[in-house]
N, C-alpha and C positions, 0 to 999 in steps of 0.2 A: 310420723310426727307425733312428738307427746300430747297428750292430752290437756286441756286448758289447765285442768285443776291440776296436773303435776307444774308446767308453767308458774302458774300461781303461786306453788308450794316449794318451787324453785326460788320464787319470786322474793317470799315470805322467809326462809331461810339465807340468802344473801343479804338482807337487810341487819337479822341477827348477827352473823355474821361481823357487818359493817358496824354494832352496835357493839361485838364482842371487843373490835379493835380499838374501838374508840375510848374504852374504859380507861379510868384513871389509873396511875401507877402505884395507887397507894389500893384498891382494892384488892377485895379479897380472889385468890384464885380461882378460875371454875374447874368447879366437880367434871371429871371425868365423864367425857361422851358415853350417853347409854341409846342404846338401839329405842327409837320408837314408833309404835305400830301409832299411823292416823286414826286408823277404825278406832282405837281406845283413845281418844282425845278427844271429848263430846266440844272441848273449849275451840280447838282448834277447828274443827269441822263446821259450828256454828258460825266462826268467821269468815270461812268460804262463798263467796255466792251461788245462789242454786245453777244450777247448770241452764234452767230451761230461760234464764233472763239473761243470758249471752248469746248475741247475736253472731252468726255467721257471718264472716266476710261477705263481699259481694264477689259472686262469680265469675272469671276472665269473662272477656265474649271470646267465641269463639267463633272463628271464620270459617264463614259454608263452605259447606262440603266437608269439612273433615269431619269424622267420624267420632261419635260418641266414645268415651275412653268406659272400659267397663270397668262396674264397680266389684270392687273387691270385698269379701265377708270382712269381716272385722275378728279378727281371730284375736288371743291372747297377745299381746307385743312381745315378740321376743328381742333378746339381748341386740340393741343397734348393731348392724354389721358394717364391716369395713365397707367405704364406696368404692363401687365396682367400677373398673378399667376395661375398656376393650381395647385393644392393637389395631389399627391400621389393615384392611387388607395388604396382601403381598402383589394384590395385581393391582393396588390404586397407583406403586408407585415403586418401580421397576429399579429406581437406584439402591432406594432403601431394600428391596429383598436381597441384592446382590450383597457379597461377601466381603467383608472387608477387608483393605489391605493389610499385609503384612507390617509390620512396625518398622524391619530392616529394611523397610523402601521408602521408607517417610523421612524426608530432608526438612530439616527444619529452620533453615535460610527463607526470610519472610519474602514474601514475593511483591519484587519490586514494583510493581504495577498496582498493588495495593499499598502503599507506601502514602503517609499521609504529607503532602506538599504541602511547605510553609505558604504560606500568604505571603506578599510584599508588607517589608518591616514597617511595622506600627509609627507613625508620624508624632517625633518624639517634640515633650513640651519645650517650648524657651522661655525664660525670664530674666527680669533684669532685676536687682535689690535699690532700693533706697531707704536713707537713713534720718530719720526726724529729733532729735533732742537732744542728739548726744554730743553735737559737736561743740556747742558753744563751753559743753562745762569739759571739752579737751577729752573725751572718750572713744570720739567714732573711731579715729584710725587703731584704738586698741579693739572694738567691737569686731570691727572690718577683718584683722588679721589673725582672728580668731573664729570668726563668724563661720555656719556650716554654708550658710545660703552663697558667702563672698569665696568660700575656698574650693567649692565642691565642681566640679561639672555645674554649667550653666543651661544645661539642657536634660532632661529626665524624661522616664517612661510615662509619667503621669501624675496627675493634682494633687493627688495626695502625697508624694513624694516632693513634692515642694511642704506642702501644710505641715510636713513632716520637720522639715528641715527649719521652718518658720516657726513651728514652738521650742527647737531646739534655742533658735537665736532667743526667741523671747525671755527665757532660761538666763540663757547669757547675758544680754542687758541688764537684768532684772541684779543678778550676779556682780558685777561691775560699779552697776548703782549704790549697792551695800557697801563695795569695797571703797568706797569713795567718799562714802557718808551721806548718802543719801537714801534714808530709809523710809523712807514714804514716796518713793519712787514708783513710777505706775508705767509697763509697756502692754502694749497689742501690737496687734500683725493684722495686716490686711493683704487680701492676694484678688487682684482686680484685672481683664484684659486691659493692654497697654491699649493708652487711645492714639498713639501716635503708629502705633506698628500692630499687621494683622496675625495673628497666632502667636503671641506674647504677652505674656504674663506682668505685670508691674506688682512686686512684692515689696511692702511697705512696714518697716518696723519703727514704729513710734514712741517714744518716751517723754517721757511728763516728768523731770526729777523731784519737784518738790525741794522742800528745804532743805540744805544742807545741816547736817549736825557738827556740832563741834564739844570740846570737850569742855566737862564742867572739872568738878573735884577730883582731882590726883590722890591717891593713896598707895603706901605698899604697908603691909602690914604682914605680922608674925616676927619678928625680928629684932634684935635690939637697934639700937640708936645710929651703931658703925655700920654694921652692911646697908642698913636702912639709908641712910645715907648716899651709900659709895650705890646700891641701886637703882636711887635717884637720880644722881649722877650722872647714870649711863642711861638712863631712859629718856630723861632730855625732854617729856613732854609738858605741854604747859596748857595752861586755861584759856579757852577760846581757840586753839590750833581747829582745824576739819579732823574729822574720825577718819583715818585711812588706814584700813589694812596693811599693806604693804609697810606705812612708818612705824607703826603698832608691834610688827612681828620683828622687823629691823631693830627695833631701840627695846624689844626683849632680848633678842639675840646678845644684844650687846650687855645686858646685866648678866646674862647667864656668863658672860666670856671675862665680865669687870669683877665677879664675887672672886673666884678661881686667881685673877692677880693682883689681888689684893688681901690674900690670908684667908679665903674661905675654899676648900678645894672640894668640900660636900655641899654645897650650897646645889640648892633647887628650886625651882619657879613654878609659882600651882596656878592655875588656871585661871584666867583673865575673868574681870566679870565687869561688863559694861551696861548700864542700868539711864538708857533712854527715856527725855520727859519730852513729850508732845506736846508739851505746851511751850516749853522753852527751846525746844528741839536739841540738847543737846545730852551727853551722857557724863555720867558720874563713874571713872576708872578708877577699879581697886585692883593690883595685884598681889596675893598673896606671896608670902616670900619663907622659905626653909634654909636659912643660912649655915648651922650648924658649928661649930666650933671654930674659933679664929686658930691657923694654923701654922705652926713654923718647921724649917726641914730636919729631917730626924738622918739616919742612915740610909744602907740599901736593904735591898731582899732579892732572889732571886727565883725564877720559877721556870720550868721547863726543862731543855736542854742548858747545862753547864757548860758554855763555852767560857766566856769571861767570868773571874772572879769575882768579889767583892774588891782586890785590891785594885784590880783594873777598871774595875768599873767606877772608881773614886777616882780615876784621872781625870772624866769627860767633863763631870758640871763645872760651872762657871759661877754655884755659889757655895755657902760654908754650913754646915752644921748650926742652926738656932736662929738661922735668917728665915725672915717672915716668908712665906711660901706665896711663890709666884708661878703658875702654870707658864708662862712665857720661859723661865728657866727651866720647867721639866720638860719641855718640847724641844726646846734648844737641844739639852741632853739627847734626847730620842732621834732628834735629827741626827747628831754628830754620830749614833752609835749605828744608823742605816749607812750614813756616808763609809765606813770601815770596808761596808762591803762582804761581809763574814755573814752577816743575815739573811736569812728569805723574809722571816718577818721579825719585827723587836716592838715592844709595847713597853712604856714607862709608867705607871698608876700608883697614886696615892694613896699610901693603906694607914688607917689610923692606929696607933702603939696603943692608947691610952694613958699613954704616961704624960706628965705638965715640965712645960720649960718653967722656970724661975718667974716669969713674965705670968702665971697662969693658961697661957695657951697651949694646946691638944701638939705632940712632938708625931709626925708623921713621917712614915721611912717611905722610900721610892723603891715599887716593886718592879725588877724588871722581867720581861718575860722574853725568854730567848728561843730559837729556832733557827736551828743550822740553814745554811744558803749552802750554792756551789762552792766550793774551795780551787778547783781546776780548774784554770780559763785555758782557754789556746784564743790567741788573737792574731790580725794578723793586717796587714796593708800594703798598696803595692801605687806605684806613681810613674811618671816619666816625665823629664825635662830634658831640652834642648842640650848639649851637652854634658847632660848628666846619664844620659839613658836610661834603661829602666831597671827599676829597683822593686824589689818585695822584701816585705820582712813579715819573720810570724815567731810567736812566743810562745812559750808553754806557763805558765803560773800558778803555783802553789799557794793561796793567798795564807794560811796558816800553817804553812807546815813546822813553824816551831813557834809554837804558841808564848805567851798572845800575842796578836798579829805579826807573826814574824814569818814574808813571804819569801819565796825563795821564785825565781825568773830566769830561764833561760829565754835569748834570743839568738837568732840567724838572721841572717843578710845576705840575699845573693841579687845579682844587678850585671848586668853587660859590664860596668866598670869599678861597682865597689860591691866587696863580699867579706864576709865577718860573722862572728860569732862571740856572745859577752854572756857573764853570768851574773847577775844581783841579789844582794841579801837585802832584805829591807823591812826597819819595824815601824810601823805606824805607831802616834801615842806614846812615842819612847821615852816613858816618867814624864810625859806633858801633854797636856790634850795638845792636836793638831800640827807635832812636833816630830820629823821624821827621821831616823837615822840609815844609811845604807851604807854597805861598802860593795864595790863594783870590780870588774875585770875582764878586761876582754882584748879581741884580737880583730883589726880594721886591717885588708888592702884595699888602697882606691891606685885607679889610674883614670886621671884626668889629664887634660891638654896643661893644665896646671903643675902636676906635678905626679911623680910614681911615688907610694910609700907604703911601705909592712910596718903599721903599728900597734905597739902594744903599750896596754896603760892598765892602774891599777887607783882606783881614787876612794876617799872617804867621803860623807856628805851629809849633813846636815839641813832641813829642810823645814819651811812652812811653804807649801803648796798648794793652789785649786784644781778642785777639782769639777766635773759637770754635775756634782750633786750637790758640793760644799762649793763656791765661787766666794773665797775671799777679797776682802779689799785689799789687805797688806798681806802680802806673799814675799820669802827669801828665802836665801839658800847660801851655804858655807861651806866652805871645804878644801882640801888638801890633795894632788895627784900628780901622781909619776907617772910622763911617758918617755919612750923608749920607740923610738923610729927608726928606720932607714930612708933615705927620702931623695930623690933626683926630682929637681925644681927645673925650671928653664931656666936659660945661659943671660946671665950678668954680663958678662964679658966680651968685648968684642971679639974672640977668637970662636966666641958660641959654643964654651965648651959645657957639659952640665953633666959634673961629673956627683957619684950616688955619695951620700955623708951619712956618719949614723949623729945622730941627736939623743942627748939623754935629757929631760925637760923637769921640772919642778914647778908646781903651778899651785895659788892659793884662787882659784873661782868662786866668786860673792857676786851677787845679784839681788835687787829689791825692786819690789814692783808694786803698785798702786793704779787698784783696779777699779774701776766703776762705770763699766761699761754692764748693761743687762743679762748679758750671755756668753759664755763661755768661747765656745764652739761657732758660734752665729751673732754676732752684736747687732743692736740694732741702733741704739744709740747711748752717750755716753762718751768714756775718757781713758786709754791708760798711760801709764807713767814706768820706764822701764829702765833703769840705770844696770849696767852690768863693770863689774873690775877684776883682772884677774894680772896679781904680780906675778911674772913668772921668771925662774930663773934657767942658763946652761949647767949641767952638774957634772960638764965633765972640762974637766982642767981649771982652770980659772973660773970665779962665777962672775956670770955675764947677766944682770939684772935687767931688765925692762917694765913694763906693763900694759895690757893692752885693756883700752877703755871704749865703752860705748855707751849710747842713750839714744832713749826711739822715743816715742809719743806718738798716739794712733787715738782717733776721736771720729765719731759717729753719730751725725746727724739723720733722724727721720724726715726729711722732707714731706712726705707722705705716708699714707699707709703702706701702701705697697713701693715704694722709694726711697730707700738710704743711701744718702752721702758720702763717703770713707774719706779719710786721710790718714798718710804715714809722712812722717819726718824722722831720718835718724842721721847721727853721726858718730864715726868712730875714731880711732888714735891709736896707735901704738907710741908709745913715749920712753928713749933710754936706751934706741938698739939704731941700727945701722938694717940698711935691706937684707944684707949678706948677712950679717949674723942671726937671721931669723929664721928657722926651720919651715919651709916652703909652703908645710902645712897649716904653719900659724901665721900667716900674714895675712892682709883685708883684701878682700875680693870683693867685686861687682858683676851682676848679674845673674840673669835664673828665674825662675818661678817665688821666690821667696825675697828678692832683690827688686832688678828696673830688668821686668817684663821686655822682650824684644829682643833681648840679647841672649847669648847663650850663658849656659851657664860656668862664672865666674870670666865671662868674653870680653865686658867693658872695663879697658883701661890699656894701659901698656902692656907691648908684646917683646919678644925677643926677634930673630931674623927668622926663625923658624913659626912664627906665628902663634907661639906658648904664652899665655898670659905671663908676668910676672910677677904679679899681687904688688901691693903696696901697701903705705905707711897708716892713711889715714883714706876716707871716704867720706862723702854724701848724699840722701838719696831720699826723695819725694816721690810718692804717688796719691794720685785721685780717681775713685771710681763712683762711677752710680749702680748702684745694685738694686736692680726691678724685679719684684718677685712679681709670678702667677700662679697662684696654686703649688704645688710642688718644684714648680721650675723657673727659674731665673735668667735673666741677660744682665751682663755687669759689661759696660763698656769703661777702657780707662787709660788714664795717661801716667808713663814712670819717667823717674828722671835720674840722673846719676852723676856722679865722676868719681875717680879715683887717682888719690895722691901720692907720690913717691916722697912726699915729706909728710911728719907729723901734724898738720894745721889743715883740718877739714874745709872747705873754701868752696866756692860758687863759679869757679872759672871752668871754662869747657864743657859745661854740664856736656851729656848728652841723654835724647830722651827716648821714648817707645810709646807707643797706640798698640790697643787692640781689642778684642772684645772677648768674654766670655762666656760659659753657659753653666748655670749649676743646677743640681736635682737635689733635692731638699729632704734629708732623712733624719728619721730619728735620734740618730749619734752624730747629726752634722750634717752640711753642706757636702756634694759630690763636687771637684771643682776640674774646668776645663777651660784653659784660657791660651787663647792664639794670639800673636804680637808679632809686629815688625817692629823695624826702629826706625827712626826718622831721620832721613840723612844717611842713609848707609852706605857705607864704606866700603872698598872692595876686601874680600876675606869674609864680609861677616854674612850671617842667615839670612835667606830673603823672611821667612817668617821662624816661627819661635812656638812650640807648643809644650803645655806643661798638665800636667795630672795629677789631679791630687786629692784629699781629702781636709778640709777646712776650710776659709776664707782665704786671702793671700794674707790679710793682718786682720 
C-alpha cells in the first residue's frame, strides 16, 4: 500500500491535472513537463501535513482464535507486482483435471432439453376508436378512412402501440382541420379502460375546430393586364368563400392549364402566399404569376429519331401558321401522331424562335420529338359459330415499310368451312390528317349450307376510320371493287337443281357512320348511326345494275354501374335485281352470332328441299341484352329477333326470335365473348341450341 503522503501527492497532482484541463482556449501553452524531485520543493513539502497528526484507521476486530498475522519489516517498496493467481487444486475437482475433448467430437446442434420454451402468447390489447368534432363540420368519415387507429388491426401487443397510433391520428385531424380552414383548430387523444367492457381500451380523439377562415383579398400579380385576367378567370375565387386546400390547388391547376390556351405557353405559377388575420379570421390571397410572352404558332422542328418529316408532320394540326397558340391544338397534334402507331414514344413542345408576328407576339415552332415503336405486328384471332364453324385468322404487318406510313398486311384464314389468303397496301394521312387510302387483294373459299364459292377480288378504298386510340365521331369509307366468283347457291327451282355459275361483279361500297357511344370495343353507353350503300353491277354480258342498302342503329344505356342495357335495330334491301340474278354470295341472310342469336349461321329464313338457306331480298332484325359486369367477368342475358324477305320491303311479319345467355371476360383489347342460344318456337331441321365465340360485343 502506498504511503499517505504519495496518496496525497497523488491526490495534489490530479487536481493540477483537473485544473490543466480546465484552462481557457485562448491561454498560453504549457511548458513542457520537467522531472521534479519533492525533496527540492521546500513550497510543496510545507503544504503536506506532518505525518504524526494522521490518524490510523481503526483496526478490523478480529475473531478469537485466529492468529496474529506477523508483521512484516518495512523494506524499500519496490516496483507493484502483478496480483498473484493461484489454480485450483487438480484433486478439488476431478472433472476440471481430466482432458478435454477433442473438437471432432463436439456437435454443435443445441440441446433440445435446454431449449428455451415460449410462455403462452401474451394477452393481446383490444380497443375501440371514437370520434368527437369532426362530424358536424362533415370530416369524420374522411378522418375515419384514413385514420391509423380505424384501419389498422383492432387489437395490439400493448399501450403504447395504441398511444402510438393515437398521435399518429392526432397529426391527422389536426391536418384535415388546415385543409378546411380551420386554423385554430385544437385536437387531443385520450386512451381510457372502456367502462362498458373488461380489457378494453376506449380511444378518444377530440377536436375543437375553432373558426373557420375564409378568404379576404384576391390578388395575382407579376403580369400584364391579359393573363392577369384570363388567370382570374380560371381561378374562380372570391371573398368570403372558406380557405380549402383542395379548391385552392384545383382552381391553380386550372390557371396553369387557361395561360397555355390562351397565347401564353411559358407561362408559370410561383408560390401561393396566404397571410391569416386572427382577428377577422380570414386570409388575404396573393398569387404570383410568370406569364411570359403572348404566343402565336410558328413551324415545326424535329429531334431525335427521323422518322417523319417536316412535310408530314404539317398534315396532323388542325390549325395554321400565326394562330394564337392554344396547347389544346398541340395535344391534339400529339394525340393523332401516337394514334399512327409508328411510335414507342412522340413528345410535341413549344420552342420559342424569338422572332415577332406583325401582331408583336413571340412566333413559336412545335418541337417534335420522335422515337421508333415496333414496325412488325403479327396478330391474330380465332371464333366459332353455329354453322360457321371454326375459324382463325393471323396477320403479319409491316406498319412502315414504305414510308411514311405506308403498311403493307399480309393475312390468312383457315376454318372447317372458309379459308383464304389477301394482301393490303395501306397509307395512313394520305395528304390529309385522318384520311386513308388502301388497295387490297385477295383469295376467299367458303362452303356454307348457303352456298360453295372460290372468290377472288381486287378493291380500292378510301377511308376515315376509328380506331381504339382515336374513336371518331364521323367515320366513312369509299371505294371501287372487282369480284370475280364461282359460286353454287341452293336450288331455285322446283326440279332442285344448283347448278355452279361464274359471276364477274363491280361494286362501288360507301358507308358513313356516326358515333357516340364511349368505347370502341366495349360501350357502355351512348349512340351509333350506321348507313351503308353499295351499287353494284354483272360485268359480264349485259349490265345488270342493282344496289344493296342497309342501316343499323345500336344505343346503350347504363342502367347502373355494373348494368348496361343494349339495343340493335337494323334493316336492309337490295333494290333493282330479281333473287336469280344475284350472286349467292351477295344476297341477305339471317342468322349467327353477329345476327338473331339462336339460329345458325345464315339458318333464319327460306330454305330450298334440301334444307340450303336461300338468302333473300331484304331483312330485319332486333336484339336486346343486359350486360352485368363483375370484375373481370360478365353475364349478358338476351333476346334476338328476325325475318327475312324474298322481296325488297323490310317488314315485321313472321318475325322469328331467340333467348339465350352469355358469359364474357374482360380484357384489355376488348371483351372475350361466349354466347349460348336456342330459338323460340323451333322448328324441326333447326339447332336445339346455337353457340358462338368471339372477340367483342355482339354490337
Amino acid at each position: 500500500m502506498p504511503s499517505p503522503r504519495i496518496l496525497a501527492r497523488g491526490s495534489v497532482a490530479a487536481c493540477l491535472f483537473a485544473l490543466a484541463l480546465s484552462a481557457p482556449a485562448w491561454a498560453a501553452p504549457p511548458a513542457p513537463p520537467q522531472a521534479i524531485d519533492p525533496a527540492a520543493d521546500p513550497d510543496f513539502e510545507a503544504a503536506l501535513p506532518p505525518l504524526d497528526s494522521i490518524q490510523a484507521p481503526p483496526a478490523e476486530e478480529i475473531p478469537a482464535g485466529t492468529p496474529p498475522a506477523a508483521t512484516a519489516p518495512t523494506p524499500t517498496p519496490p516496483a507493484t507486482p502483478a496480483p498473484a493467481t493461484s489454480a485450483p487444486a487438480a484433486a478439488d475437482d476431478a472433472d476440471l483435471a481430466a482432458p478435454l475433448p477433442p473438437l471432432s467430437g463436439f456437435d454443435p446442434t443445441p440441446d433440445a432439453g435446454n431449449a428455451r420454451v415460449p410462455s403462452e402468447a401474451a394477452p393481446r390489447i383490444r380497443y375501440r376508436l371514437a370520434v368527437e368534432g369532426l362530424k358536424p363540420i362533415g370530416l369524420e368519415d374522411d378522418f375515419r378512412s384514413l385514420s391509423a387507429l380505424a384501419n389498422d388491426s383492432k387489437d395490439v401487443a400493448n399501450s403504447a402501440q395504441v398511444a402510438a397510433r393515437a398521435n399518429v391520428d392526432v397529426g391527422l385531424a389536426e391536418r384535415l382541420l388546415r385543409s378546411e380552414g380551420y386554423y385554430d383548430g385544437v385536437v387531443s387523444s385520450s386512451i381510457v379502460p372502456a367502462a362498458d367492457k373488461a380489457g378494453e381500451l376506449l380511444v378518444t380523439i377530440s377536436a375543437t375546430p375553432g373558426p373557420r377562415y375564409s378568404f379576404g383579398a384576391i390578388a395575382v400579380t407579376g403580369a400584364d393586364a391579359e393573363p392577369t385576367a384570363i388567370a382570374r378567370e380560371a381561378l374562380r375565387l372570391r371573398t368570403g368563400d372558406p380557405i380549402r386546400s383542395i379548391v385552392v390547388e384545383g382552381r391553380e391547376a386550372q390557371v396553369v392549364l387557361a395561360l397555355p390556351q390562351h397565347g401564353y405557353p411559358f407561362a408559370k405559377v410561383g408560390q401561393r402566399d396566404i397571410l391569416l388575420d386572427d382577428a377577422t379570421h380570414s386570409g388575404d390571397y396573393t398569387l404570383p404569376l410568370e406569364a411570359g410572352p403572348r404566343s402565336v404558332f410558328g413551324g415545326f422542328r424535329t429531334k431525335g429519331q427521323d422518322i417523319f418529316d417536316i412535310e408530314h408532320l404539317s398534315v396532323f394540326p388542325r390549325f395554321k401558321p400565326g394562330q394564337l397558340y392554344d396547347s389544346r391544338l398541340a395535344d391534339d397534334m400529339r394525340q393523332a401522331l401516337v394514334a399512327t402507331s409508328i411510335f414507342s414514344t412522340v413528345a410535341v413542345q413549344p420552342v420559342a424562335t424569338g422572332e415577332k408576328a406583325p401582331d408583336g407576339s413571340e412566333i413559336v415552332d412545335l418541337e417534335v420529338t420522335q422515337r421508333k415503336g415496333p414496325w412488325r405486328v403479327l396478330a391474330g384471332s380465332a371464333g366459332y359459330g353455329t354453322g360457321q364453324g371454326i375459324k382463325a385468322e393471323a396477320s403479319w404487318t409491316h406498319r412502315n415499310l414504305f414510308p411514311p406510313e405506308g403498311s403493307l398486311t399480309v393475312t390468312a384464314i383457315g376454318g372447317t368451312q372458309e379459308q383464304g389468303a389477301s394482301v393490303a397496301f395501306r397509307r395512313a394521312n394520305a395528304g390529309q390528317r385522318d384520311r386513308t387510302f388502301q388497295i387490297a387483294g385477295g383469295f376467299r373459299r367458303s362452303d356454307f349450307d348457303a352456298y360453295n364459292a372460290n372468290t377472288v377480288n381486287v378493291g380500292i378504298n378510301w377511308s376515315r376510320q376509328s380506331t381504339p386510340l382515336w374513336q371518331k365521331r364521323w367515320s366513312w369509307s369509299y371505294g371501287a371493287e372487282i369480284i370475280g366468283t364461282n359460286e353454287k347457291g341452293a336450288a331455285l327451282t322446283p326440279d332442285g337443281d344448283r347448278p355452279r355459275r361464274n359471276y364477274l361483279i363491280g361494286a362501288l361500297p360507301m358507308q358513313v357512320q356516326y358515333d357516340r357511344s364511349d368505347d370502341l370495343l366495349n360501350p357502355s353507353k351512348g349512340y351509333r348511326l350506321l348507313v351503308r350503300a353499295s351499287p353494284e353491277s354483272s360485268l359480264q354480258g349485259k349490265l345488270r345494275g342493282y344496289a344493296r342498302l342497309s342501316g343499323q342503329a345500336t344505343g346503350y344505356w347504363p342502367a347502373t354501374d355494373s348494368l348496361v342495357v343494349a339495343g340493335r335495330a337494323m334493316v336492309s334491301s337490295i333494290v333493282g335485281a330479281s333473287l336469280e340474278g344475284i350472286a349467292p354470295s351477295r344476297r341477305i341472310y339471317v342468322g349467327g352470332g353477329g345476327s338473331v342469336r339462336g339460329f345458325g349461321y345464315q339458318q333464319l329464313g327460306p330454305k330450298d328441299a334440301q334444307d340450303n338457306p336461300t338468302g333473300g331480298l331484304s331483312s330485319t332484325e332486333f336484339a336486346l341484352e343486359a350486360r352485368y359486369r363483375f370484375g373481370n367477368f360478365g353475364i349478358v342475358p338476351f333476346v334476338d329477333a328476325g325475318r327475312l324477305g324474298q322481296d325488297s320491303t323490310p317488314g315485321l311479319s313472321h318475325m322469328r326470335y331467340g333467348a339465350g345467355i352469355g358469359g364474357r371476360y374482360y380484357t384489355n383489347f376488348g371483351p372475350l365473348r361466349v354466347d349460348l342460344a336456342t330459338p323460340i318456337d323451333r322448328r324441326p331441321g333447326e339447332s336445339r341450341f346455337t353457340l358462338y365465340i368471339s372477340i367483342g360485343q355482339a354490337f
